[in-house]
C-alpha positions in Angstrom: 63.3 9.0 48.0 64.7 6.7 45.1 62.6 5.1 43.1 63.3 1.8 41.3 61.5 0.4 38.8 62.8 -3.1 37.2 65.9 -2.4 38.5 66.3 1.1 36.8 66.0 4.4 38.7 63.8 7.4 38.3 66.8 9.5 36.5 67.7 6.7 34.5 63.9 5.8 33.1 63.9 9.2 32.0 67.0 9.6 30.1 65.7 6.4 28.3 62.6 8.1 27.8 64.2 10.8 26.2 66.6 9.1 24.1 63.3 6.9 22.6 61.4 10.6 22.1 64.5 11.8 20.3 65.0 8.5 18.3 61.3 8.8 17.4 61.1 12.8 16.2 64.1 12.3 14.5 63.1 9.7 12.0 60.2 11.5 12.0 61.5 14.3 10.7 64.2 12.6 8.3 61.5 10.7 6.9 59.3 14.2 6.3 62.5 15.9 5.0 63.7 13.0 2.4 60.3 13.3 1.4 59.5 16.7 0.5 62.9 16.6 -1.1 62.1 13.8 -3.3 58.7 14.4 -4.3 60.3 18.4 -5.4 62.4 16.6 -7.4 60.1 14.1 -8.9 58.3 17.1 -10.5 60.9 18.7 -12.5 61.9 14.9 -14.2 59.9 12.7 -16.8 60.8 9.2 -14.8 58.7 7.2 -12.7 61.3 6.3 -10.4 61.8 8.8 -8.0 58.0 9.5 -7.7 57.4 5.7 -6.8 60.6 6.1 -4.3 58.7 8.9 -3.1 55.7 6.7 -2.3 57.6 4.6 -1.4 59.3 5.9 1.5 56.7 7.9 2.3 54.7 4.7 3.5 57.0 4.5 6.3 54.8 3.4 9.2 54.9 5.6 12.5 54.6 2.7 14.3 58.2 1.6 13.0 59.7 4.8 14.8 57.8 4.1 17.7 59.2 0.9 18.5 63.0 2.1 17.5 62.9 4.4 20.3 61.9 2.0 22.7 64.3 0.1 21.5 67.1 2.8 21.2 66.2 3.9 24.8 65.9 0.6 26.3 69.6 0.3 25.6 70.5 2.6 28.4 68.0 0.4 30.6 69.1 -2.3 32.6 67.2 -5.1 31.6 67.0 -9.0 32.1 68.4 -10.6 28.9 65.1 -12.4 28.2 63.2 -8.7 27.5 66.4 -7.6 25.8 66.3 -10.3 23.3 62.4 -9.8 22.9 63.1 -6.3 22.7 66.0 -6.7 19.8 63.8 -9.8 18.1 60.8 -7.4 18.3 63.0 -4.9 16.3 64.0 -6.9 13.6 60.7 -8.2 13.1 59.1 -4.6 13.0 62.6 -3.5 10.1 60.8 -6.3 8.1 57.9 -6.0 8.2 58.3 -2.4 7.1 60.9 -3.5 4.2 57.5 -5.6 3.2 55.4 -2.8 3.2 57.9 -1.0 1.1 58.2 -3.4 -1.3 54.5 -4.1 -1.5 53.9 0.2 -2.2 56.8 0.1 -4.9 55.3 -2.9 -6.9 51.4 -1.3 -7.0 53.3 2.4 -7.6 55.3 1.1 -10.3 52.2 -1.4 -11.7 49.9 2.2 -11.5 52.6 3.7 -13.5 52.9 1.0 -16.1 49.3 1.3 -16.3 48.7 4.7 -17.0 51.8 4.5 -19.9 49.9 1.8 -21.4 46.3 2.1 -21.3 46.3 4.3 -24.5 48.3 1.3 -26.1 47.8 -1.9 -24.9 45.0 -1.9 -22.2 44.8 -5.8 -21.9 48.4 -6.0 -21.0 47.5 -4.9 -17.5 45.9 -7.7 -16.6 48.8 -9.9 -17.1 51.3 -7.1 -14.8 48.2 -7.3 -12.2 48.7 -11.1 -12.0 52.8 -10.5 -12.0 52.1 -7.9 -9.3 50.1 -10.3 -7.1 53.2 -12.5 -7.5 55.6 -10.7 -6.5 54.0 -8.9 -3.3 53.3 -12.6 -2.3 56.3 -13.5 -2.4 57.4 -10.8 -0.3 55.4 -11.1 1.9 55.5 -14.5 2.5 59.4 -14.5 2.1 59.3 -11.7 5.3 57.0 -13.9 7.0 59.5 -17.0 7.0 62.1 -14.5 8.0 60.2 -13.2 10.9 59.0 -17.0 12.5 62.7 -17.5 12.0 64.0 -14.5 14.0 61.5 -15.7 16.9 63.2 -19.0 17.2 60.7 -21.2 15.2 62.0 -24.0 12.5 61.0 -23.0 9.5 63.2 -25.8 7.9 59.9 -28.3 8.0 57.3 -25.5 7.3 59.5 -24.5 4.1 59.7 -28.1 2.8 56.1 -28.8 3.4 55.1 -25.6 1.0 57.9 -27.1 -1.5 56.0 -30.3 -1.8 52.8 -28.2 -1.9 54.0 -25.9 -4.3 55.6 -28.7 -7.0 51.8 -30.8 -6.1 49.9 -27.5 -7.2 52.4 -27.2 -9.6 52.0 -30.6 -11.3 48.1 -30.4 -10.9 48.2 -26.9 -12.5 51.0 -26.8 -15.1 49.0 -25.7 -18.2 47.4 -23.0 -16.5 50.9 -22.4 -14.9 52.4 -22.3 -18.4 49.9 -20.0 -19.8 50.3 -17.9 -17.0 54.3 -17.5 -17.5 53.8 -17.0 -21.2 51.4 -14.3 -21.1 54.1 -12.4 -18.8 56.5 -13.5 -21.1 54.5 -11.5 -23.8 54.1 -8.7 -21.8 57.4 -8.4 -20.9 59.6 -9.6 -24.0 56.5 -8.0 -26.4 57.0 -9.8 -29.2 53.7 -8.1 -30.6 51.1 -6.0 -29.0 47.6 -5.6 -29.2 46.6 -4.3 -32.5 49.5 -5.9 -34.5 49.4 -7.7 -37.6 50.6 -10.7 -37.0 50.9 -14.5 -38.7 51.2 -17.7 -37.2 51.7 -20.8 -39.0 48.9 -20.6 -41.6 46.9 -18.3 -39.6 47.3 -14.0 -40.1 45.2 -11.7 -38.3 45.0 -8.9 -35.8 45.9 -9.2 -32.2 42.6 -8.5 -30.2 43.7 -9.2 -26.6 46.3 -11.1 -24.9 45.1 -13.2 -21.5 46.1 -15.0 -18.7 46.0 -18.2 -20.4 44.9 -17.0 -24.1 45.8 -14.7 -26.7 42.3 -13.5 -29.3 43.5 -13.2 -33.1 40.6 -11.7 -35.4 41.5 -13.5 -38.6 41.3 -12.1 -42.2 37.5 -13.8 -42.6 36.1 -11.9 -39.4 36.6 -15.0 -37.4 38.4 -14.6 -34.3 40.8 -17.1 -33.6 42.0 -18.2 -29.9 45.5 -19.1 -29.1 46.6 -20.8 -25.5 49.5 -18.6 -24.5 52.5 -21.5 -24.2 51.0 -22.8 -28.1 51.6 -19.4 -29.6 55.1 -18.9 -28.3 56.2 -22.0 -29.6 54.9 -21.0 -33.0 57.1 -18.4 -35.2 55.2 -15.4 -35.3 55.5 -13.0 -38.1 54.6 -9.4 -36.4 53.8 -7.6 -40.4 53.2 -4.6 -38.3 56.5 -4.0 -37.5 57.9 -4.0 -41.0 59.9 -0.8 -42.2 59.8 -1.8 -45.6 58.9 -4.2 -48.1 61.0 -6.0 -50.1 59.2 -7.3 -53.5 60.3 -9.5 -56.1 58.5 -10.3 -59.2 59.1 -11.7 -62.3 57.7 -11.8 -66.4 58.0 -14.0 -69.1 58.4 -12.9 -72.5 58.3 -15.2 -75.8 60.7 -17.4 -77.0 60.5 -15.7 -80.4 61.6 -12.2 -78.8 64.5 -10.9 -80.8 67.9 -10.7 -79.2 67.4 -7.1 -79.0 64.7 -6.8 -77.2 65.6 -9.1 -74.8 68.7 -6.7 -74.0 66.1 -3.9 -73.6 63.7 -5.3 -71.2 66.1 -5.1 -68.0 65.8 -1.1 -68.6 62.6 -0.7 -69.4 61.8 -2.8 -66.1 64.6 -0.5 -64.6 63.1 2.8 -66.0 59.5 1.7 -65.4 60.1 1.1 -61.4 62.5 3.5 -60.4 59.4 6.0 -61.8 57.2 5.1 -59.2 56.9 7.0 -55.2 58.3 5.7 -52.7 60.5 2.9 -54.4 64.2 1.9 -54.1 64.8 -0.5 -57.2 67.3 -3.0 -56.7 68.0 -5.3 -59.9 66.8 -6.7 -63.3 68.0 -9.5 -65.0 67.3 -12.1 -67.7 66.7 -14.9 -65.4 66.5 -17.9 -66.7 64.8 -20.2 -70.3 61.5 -21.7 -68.6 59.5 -24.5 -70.1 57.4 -22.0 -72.4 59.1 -18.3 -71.7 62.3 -16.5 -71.5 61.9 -15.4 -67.6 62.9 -11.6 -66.2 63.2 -10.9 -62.1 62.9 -7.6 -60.8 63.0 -6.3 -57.3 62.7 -3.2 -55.7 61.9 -1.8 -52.3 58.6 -0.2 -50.9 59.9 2.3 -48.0 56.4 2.1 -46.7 55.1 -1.4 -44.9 51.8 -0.3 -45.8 50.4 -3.7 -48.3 48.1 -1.3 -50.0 50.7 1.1 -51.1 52.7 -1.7 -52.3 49.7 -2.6 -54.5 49.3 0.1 -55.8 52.6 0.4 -57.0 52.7 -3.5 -58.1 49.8 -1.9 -60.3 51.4 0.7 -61.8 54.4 -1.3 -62.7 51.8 -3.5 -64.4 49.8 -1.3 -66.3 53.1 0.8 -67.9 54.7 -3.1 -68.6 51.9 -3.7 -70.3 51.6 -0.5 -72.1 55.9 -0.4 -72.7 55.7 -4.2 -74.2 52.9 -3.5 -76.7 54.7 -0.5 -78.1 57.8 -2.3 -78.6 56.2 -5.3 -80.0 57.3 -7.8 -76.9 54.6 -10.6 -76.5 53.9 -11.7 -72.8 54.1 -15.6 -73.2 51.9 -17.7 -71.8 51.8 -21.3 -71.5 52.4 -23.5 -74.6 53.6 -26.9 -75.8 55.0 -27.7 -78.9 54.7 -31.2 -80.5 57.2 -32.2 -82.7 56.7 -35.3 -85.5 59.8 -37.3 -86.6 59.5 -38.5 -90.9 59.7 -42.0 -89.9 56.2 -41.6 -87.8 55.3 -39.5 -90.5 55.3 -42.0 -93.2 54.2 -45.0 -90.9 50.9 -42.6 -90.5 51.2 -42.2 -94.2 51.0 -46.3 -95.4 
C-alpha cells in the first residue's frame, strides 16, 4: 500500500528525513570540530581574539541546526508554496537571530576581556565599556528585530520613523546626560588620561580619582575633590603631567650692574659647569640675556630626564646652593631690586636759595 502524506510518499518523507538528520549532525559536528580547533589554538597565543571567536561560535544554538535540516530536507518535499515560503522566511529569521546571539556573546567576551586587562589599571573605566556594551547589543538586537518583522512581510517603514521621532524626543529631553554619556566613552576609548594621572585643567591640577557616566572626580592639590561633567572637561585643555618624559626648565639670575666685564664673560660657564654636574641633567644653554631695570639678567636651561617634580627640585636646589657658593667666591653680587635717583645742579641750587 502507498502511503501519502501532504502529497509526498512514504519513500520520499524519508529521504527528507534523512537529508534533515544529515544536515543537522553535520553542523553539528563542524561546529564541535571548528571549535576544539580554535579554542587549541587560542591557548598557545597571547590575543583575545580567537578565544572570544571561540565563544563565540561556540554559542551556536542547536536549535539553529535543527531547523536547517528541516529546511534542507523539506526541499526534496513537495510542498504548497505558502509552507515553502514560511519554511524559507522561518529560516532566515532563525540565521538572524543566531547572528544576534553571536554578536551579543562577542561584545560581553570581548567587554570580560577588557575588564580583566584593566581592572589592575583603571577599574572605573569599566563602567563606561558596560554602558557601551549595553549599546551596542541593543542595537543588535533591535537592528535584527526590524530585519526579522521585515522578512515576515510587515512595514517596518512607519515603525522605524515612529522610534526616529522617539529617539531625537528622548534625545532632545536627554541631551546633557546624552553628552556626558558619549564623552565618558570618548575618555575611555581616546584616553586622554587615566585614573590616577596628574592632570591640569584650566586653573585646576589634581589627581584623576574616577571617571563616570556623566562625571569625572579630580582630588585637587588642597585634599578637595573636585567634580567635572564629562562634555565640560573635554572642552577644557587638559594637561596630563603624568605623562611627561622629561622636564624642560628654564631659569634665570641677575647679577649687578657694577659686575666687571670679566665676570660677566664667566658666569655662562660657571652656570654651564655648575649644571651639567648635577644627575640626571642634559644642559642646554647659557647666555647673558638681557640689561633689566636693576640687573644684568642670565637664562639657563637644561633638561630633567626624569618627570618626577621632586627630582627636579632637588636639582633646582643644588644648582642654587653651588650658585650661591660659586658667586661669593668670585666676588659676583646677586642684585636685587634698586632705584637710583639722580639730581640735576639747576634743582640743586633752586633747593639751595
Amino acid at each position: 500500500m502507498r502511503y501519502v502524506i501532504l502529497g509526498n510518499d512514504l519513500t520520499t518523507w524519508v529521504i527528507a528525513l534523512a537529508i534533515g538528520s544529515a544536515v543537522c549532525i553535520l553542523l553539528y559536528l563542524a561546529r564541535k570540530l571548528v571549535v576544539h580547533r580554535l579554542a587549541s589554538f587560542a591557548a598557545t597565543t597571547t590575543t583575545c581574539l580567537d578565544d572570544i571567536a571561540a565563544e563565540v561560535l561556540a554559542a551556536t544554538h542547536p536549535l539553529l541546526f535543527g531547523l536547517m535540516g528541516v529546511y534542507a530536507g523539506a526541499r526534496s518535499l513537495i510542498l504548497s508554496e505558502a509552507l515553502v515560503t514560511l519554511l524559507s522566511r522561518l529560516a532566515i529569521a532563525a540565521c538572524l537571530l543566531q547572528v544576534a546571539r553571536w554578536g551579543d556573546v562577542g561584545v560581553r567576551a570581548w567587554l570580560h576581556y577588557y575588564r580583566m586587562r584593566r581592572s589592575g589599571q583603571d577599574a572605573a573605566s569599566t563602567t563606561s565599556t558596560a554602558a557601551l556594551g549595553f549599546v551596542v547589543r541593543t542595537v543588535i538586537w533591535l537592528v535584527v528585530i526590524l530585519m526579522i518583522l521585515d522578512n515576515f512581510g510587515v512595514n517596518i517603514t512607519t515603525l522605524v520613523a515612529s522610534l526616529g521621532i522617539g529617539g531625537i524626543a528622548v534625545a532632545l529631553a536627554l541631551q546633557n546626560i546624552l553628552g556626558d554619556l558619549f564623552s565618558s566613552l570618548s575618555i575611555v576609548l581616546d584616553k586622554p588620561f587615566e585614573v590616577g594621572d596628574f592632570i591640569t585643567v584650566d586653573d585646576i591640577s589634581g589627581t584623576v580619582e574616577f571617571v563616570g557616566l556623566k562625571t569625572t572626580r579630580i582630588r585637587g592639590l588642597g585634599g578637595e575633590q573636585v567634580i567635572f561633567s564629562n562634555s565640560d572637561l573635554l572642552k577644557s585643555r587638559i594637561r596630563n603631567l603624568k605623562r611627561m618624559q622629561t622636564r624642560r626648565i628654564v631659569f634665570s639670575i641677575g647679577v649687578t650692574y657694577d659686575t666687571s666685564k670679566r665676570q660677566l664673560a664667566a658666569i655662562p660657564d660657571i652656570l654651564r659647569a655648575i649644571v651639567q654636574a648635577q644627575p640626571e641633567v642634559d644642559f642646554d644653554r647659557a647666555h647673558f640675556k638681557s640689561f633689566g631695570p636693576s640687573s644684568l639678567d642670565f637664562e639657563t636651561v637644561y633638561i630633567v630626564k626624569t618627570p618626577s617634580y621632586g627630582t627636579y627640585m632637588d636639582i633646582q636646589q643644588a644648582i642654587n646652593l653651588a650658585l650661591f657658593e660659586r658667586f661669593a667666591s668670585e666676588g659676583i653680587a646677586f642684585a636685587y631690586p634698586t632705584q637710583t635717583l639722580y639730581l640735576s645742579r639747576a634743582n640743586q641750587r633752586a633747593s639751595a636759595e
